[in-house]
LUMDO-92532 format. One record per residue (C-alpha): residue number from 1; x, y, z. Coordinates in steps of 0.25 Angstrom, whole numbers, plus 5000, padded with zeros to 4 digits. Layout:
(NUM (X Y Z))
...
***
This chain:
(1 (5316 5602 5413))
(2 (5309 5593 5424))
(3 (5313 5581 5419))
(4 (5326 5584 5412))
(5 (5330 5597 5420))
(6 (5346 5598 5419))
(7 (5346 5591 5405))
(8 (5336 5602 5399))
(9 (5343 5613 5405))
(10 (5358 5609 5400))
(11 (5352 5606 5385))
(12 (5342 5619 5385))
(13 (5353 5628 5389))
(14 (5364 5622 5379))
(15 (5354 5621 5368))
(16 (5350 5635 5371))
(17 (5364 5640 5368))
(18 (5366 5633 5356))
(19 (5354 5631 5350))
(20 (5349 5645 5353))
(21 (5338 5644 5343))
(22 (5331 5635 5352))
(23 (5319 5642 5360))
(24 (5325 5635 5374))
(25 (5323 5647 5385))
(26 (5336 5646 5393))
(27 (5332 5655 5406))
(28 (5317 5650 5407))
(29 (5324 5635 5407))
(30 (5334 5639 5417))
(31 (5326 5645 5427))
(32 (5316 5633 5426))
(33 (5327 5624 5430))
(34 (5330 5635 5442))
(35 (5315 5633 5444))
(36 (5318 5617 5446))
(37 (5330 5621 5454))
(38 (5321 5626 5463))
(39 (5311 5614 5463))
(40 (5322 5606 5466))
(41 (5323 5597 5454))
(42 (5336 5603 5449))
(43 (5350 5608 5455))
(44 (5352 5621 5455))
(45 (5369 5620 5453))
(46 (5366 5608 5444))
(47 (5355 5615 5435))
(48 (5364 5629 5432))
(49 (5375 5618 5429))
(50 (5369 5611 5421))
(51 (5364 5623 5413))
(52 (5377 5630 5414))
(53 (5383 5618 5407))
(54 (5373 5618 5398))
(55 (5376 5632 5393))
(56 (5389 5632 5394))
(57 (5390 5621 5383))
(58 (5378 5628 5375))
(59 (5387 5640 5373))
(60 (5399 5632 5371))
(61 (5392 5625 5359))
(62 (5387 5638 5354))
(63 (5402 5645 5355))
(64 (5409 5632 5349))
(65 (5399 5634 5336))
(66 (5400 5648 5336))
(67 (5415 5644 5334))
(68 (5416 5634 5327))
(69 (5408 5640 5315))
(70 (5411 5653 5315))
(71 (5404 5665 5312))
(72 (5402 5665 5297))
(73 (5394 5653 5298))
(74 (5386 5658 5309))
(75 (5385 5670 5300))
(76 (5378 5663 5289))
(77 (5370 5653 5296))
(78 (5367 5660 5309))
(79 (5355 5666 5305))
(80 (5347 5653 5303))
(81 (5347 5652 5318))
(82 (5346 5666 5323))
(83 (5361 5668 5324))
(84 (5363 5679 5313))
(85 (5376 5686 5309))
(86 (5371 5699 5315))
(87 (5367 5691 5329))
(88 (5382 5686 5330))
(89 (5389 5700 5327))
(90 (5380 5706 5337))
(91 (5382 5694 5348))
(92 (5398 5695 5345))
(93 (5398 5712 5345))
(94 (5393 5710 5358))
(95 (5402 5701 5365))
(96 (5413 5709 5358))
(97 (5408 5722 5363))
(98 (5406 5716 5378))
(99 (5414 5704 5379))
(100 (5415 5689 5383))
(101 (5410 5694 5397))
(102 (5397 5695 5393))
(103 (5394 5681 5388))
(104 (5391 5679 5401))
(105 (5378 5686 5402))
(106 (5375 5683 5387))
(107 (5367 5673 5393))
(108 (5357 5681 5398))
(109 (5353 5688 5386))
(110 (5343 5681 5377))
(111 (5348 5681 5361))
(112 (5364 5681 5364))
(113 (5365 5671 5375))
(114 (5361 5660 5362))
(115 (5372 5665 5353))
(116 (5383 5669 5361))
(117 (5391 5657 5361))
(118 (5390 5656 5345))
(119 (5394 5672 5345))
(120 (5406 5668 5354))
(121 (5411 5657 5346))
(122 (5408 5666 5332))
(123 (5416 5676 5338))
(124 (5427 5667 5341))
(125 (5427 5671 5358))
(126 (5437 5664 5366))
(127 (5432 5652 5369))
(128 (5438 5654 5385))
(129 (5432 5669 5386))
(130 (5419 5663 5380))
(131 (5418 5651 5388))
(132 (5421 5659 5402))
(133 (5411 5669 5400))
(134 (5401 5661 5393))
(135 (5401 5651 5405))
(136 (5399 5660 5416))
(137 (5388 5666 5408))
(138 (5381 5653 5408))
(139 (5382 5649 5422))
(140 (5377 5663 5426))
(141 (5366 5661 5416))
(142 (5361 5648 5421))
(143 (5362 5649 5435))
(144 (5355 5663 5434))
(145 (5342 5657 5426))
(146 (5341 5645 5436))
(147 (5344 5652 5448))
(148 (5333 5660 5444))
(149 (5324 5649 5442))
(150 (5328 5643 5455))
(151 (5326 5657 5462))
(152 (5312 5659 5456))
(153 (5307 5645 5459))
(154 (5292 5643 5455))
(155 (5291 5658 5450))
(156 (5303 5657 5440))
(157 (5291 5656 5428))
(158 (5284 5667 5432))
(159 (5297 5676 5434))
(160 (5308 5671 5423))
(161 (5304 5681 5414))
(162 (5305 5695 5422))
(163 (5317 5689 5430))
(164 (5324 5686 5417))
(165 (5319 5700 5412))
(166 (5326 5707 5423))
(167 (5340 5696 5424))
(168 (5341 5701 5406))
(169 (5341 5716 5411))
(170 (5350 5713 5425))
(171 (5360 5705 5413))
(172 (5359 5715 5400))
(173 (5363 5724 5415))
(174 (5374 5717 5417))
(175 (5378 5716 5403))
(176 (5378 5733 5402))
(177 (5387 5733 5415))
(178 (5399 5721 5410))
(179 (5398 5730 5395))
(180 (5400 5740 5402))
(181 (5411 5734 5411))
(182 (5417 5731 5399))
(183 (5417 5742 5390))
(184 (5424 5750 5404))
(185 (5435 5737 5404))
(186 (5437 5739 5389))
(187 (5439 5754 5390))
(188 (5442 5755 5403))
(189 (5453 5767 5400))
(190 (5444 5776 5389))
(191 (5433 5776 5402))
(192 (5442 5779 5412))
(193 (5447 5793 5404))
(194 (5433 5796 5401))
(195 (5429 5793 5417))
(196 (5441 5801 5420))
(197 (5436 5813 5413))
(198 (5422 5810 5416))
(199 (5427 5813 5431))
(200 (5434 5825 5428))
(201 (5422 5832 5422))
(202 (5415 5828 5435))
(203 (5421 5831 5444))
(204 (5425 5846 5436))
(205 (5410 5846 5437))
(206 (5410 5843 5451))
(207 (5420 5855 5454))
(208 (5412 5864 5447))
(209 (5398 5860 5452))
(210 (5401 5857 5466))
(211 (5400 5844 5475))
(212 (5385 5848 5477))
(213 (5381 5850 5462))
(214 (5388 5839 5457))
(215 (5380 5830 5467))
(216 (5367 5838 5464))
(217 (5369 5834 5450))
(218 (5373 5819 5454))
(219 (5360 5817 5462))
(220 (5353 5824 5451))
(221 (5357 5814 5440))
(222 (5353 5801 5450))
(223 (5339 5809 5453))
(224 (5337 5810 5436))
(225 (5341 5795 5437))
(226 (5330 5791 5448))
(227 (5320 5799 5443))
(228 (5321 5793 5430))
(229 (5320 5780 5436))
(230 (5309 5784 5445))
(231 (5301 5788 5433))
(232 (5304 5776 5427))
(233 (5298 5767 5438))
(234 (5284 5775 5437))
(235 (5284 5771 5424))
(236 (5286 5757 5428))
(237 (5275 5758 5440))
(238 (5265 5765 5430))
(239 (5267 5754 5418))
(240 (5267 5743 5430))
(241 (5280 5737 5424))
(242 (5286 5734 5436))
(243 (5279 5720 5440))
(244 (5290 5711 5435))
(245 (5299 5717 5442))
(246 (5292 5717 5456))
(247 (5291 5703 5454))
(248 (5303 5700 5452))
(249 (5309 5707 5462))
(250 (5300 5701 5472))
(251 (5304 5688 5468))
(252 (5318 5689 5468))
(253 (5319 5696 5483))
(254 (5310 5684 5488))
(255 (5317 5675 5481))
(256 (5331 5679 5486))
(257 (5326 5684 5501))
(258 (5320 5673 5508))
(259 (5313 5674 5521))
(260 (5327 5673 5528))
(261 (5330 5688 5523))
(262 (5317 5691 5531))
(263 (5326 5699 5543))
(264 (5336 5706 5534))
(265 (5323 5710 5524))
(266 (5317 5717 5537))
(267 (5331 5722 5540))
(268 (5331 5727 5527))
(269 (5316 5734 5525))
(270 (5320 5741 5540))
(271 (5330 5750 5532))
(272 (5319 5758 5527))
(273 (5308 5759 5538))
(274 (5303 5770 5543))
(275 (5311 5769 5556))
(276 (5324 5768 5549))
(277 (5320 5779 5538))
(278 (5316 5788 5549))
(279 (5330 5784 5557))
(280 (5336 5788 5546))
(281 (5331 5802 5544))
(282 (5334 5804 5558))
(283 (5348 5801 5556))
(284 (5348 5810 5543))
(285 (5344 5821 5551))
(286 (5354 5819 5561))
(287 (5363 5819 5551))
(288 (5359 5830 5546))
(289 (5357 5840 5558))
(290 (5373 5833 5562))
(291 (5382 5833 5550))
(292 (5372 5843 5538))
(293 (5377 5853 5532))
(294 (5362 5859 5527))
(295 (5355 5853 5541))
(296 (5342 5861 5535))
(297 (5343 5856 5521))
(298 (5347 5842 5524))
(299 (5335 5840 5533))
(300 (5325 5846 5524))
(301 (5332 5837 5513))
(302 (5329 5824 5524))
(303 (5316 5828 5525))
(304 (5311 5830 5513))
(305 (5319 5815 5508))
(306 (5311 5810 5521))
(307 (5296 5815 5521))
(308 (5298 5818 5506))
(309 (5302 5805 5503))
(310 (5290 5799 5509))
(311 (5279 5810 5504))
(312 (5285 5805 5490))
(313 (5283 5791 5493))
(314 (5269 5790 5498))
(315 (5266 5801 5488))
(316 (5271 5793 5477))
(317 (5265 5779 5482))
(318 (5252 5786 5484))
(319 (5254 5792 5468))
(320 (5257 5779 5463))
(321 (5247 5772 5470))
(322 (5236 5778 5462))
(323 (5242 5778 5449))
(324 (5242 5763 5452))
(325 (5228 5762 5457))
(326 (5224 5770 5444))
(327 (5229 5758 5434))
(328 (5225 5745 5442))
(329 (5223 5739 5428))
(330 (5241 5740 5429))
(331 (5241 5730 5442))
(332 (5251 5728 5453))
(333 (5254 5744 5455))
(334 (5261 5745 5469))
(335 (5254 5755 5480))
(336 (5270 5756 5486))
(337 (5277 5765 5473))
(338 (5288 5769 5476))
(339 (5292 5761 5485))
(340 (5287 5765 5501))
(341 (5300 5766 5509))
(342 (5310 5764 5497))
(343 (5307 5779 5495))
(344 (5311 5783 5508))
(345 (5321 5774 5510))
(346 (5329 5778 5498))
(347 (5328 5795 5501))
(348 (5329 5792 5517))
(349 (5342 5783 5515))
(350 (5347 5791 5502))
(351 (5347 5807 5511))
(352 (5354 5800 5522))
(353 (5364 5793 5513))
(354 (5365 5807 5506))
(355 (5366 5814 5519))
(356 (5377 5805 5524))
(357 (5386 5807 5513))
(358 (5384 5820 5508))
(359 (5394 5827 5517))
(360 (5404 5816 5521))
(361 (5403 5805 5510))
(362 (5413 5801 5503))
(363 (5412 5793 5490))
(364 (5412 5780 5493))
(365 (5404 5782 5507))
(366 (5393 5790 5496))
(367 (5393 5779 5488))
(368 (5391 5768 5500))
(369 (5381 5777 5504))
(370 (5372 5776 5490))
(371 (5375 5761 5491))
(372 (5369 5759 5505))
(373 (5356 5766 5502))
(374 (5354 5759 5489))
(375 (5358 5746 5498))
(376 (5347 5751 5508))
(377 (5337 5752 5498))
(378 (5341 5738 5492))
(379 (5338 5731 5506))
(380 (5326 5739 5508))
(381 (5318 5735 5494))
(382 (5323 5722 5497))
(383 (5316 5721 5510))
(384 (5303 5727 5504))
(385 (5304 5716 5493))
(386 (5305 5706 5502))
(387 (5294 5708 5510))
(388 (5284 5713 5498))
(389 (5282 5726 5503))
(390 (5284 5734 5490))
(391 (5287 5732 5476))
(392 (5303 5732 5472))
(393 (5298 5743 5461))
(394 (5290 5750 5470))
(395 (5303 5750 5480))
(396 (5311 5753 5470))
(397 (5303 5765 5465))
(398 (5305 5770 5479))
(399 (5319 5770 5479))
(400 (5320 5777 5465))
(401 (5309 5789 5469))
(402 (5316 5787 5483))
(403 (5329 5792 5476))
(404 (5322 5803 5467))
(405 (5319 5809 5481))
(406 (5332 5808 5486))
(407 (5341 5813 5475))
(408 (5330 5826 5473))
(409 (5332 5830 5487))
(410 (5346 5828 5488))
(411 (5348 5837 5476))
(412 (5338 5847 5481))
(413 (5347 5846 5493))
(414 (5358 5849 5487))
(415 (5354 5858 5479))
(416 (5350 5867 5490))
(417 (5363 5865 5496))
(418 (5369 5872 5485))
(419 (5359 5884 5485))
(420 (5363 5886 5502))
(421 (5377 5885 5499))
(422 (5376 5896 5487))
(423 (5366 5904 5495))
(424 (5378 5904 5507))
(425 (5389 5907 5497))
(426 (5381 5919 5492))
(427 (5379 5926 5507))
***
């Protein structure tokens, strides 16, 4: 690769699709030339090109022999070179089921990336639809691979393998979310009926339970959901698995946000200060004592989200703390879970949003509501990130116990509400 960098890269990547019983590591090679991308002794347009072409023409090959011999042979001889008949049916059911659109990210997925020009060109595909799809598949390939490289300079070795770890989960993602865009697409009018009679039976049930119950119950089920979550993350803090991906994290925000983001960063980690936390239960207050409805409730409700919510987090970082200190022999246990300021930023900005719409929001401003707090809290981990004050699981576990808090006293909150207006009915 030093010596012959653009030669290596177009024959392994060609060879690779081809010849796939050959042991040439595609991704590690292709993140190595962004590695000499960022050294400066290859091109960065010329290298994805140069490997685009490559793949572009290994697949090509592979599709035309696919076609030009046909499946009984690969039938009978396949197996010699790991390509057996039960591999081919299960690589053609799937392109079946799911389409062309998916040869784009086939790439990605070790074990079918090798075989799915010859399981095109066995199954007869188009050539057009095949080659469209096949193509832009590739360059995304490559240029994610030696972007990567280029973005991880010197630390691409030591990183490659979590990174990759992560970029096959973001892609078997995105894989779940096109099948699932497909299978609406193909049975677009059988969903439709049962989404028509699905609304029906909710908003029956929203007649009979009432506006309130209906939203206790909502703000029930997202509670189940981040306590579940929550759980789930004290696992991960207890068994210590969350190393990779603190790395990671961190490396990626100080690779993107240079020191020219500096400003905007200390913008962004102002939006949960304690100046702007406690402006922002002032204003809830006033809100409150201006436009409530339960004046008493609500601002028992603030409080208890407010001095509630920071007992919890020092509480729980003081819990933690010790568990940690009790298994050193673990290592890198972080002093700071959940999160400090994640907590009360997530419950602070999450009543006031609540406060705001719960009387005079519509839909959409409801919804643009639940998207700016999450926008918020976005910026804020962000900034914390950037400036190595916490640890992106420690922040994120702050906002997901941050949310258990929030969701248990709105449903208190509501619940209570219920009880005053049944108590009034009945004098």
């Amino acid at each position: 690769m030093n010596h012959y960098g653009y030669l290596v890269l177009f024959l392994s990547v060609m060879i690779e699709l081809i010849i796939f019983i050959l042991p040439i590591p595609a991704e590690i090679l292709m993140t190595y030339t962004g590695f000499l991308v960022y050294q400066g002794q290859l091109g960065w347009v010329t290298a994805i090109s140069v490997a685009w072409i490559g793949s572009m023409i290994g697949m090509t090959l592979s599709y035309g022999i696919g076609y030009k011999l046909g499946a009984p042979f690969f039938y009978k001889y396949g197996s010699k070179v790991y390509l057996s008949r039960e591999r081919i049916e299960k690589i053609s059911r799937w392109f079946n089921k799911h389409g062309n659109k998916l040869l784009m990210i086939a790439y990605f997925i070790p074990g079918v990336r090798h075989i799915t020009g010859y399981s095109s060109g066995i199954t007869r595909i188009h050539y057009r639809s095949f080659a469209v799809f096949a193509y832009i598949g590739a360059l995304i390939w490559v240029s994610t691979f030696i972007s990567l490289g280029k973005t991880l300079g010197p630390q691409w070795e030591q990183f490659h393998a979590t990174i990759q770890k992560y970029l096959i989960l973001g892609v078997t993602g995105l894989t779940v979310i096109l099948a699932t865009y497909y299978l609406f697409k193909k049975n677009r009018s059988r969903i439709y009926h049962f989404l028509i009679a699905t609304l029906k039976k909710v908003i029956l049930t929203f007649d009979l339970l009432g506006k309130a119950r209906f939203f206790v119950i909502a703000t029930l089920a997202v509670f189940i959901l981040l306590f579940g979550l929550m759980v789930g993350m004290i696992q991960d803090y207890l068994a210590n698995e969350t190393r990779d991906f603190n790395q990671v994290a961190i490396l990626l925000v100080h690779l993107i946000f240079g020191r020219e983001w500096n400003p905007l960063m200390r913008d962004f980690s102002a939006l949960a200060s304690d100046q702007v936390l406690i402006i922002l239960v002032g204003f809830s207050a006033l809100w409150i004592l201006l436009k409530g409805h339960h004046k008493r409730l609500e601002l028992i409700t603030l409080l208890s989200v407010a001095a509630g919510g920071l007992a919890l987090e020092e509480g729980l970082q003081y819990l933690f703390g010790l568990i940690g200190a009790e298994k050193p022999f673990l290592g890198s246990f972080s002093n700071a879970f959940p999160g400090e300021k994640s907590l009360l930023t997530v419950t602070i900005y999450g009543y006031s949003g609540f406060l705001l719409v719960r009387y005079y929001g519509t839909v959409w401003s409801r919804f643009i509501c639940v998207v700016t707090i999450l926008f918020i809290c976005l910026l804020v981990m962000l900034s914390r990130i950037y400036y190595g004050l916490q640890l992106p699981n420690d922040i994120i576990a702050g906002f997901v116990f941050g949310g258990v808090w929030l969701t248990l006293n709105i449903i208190l909150f509501e619940i209570f509400c219920m009880l005053q207006r049944q108590t009034a009915r009945q004098e």
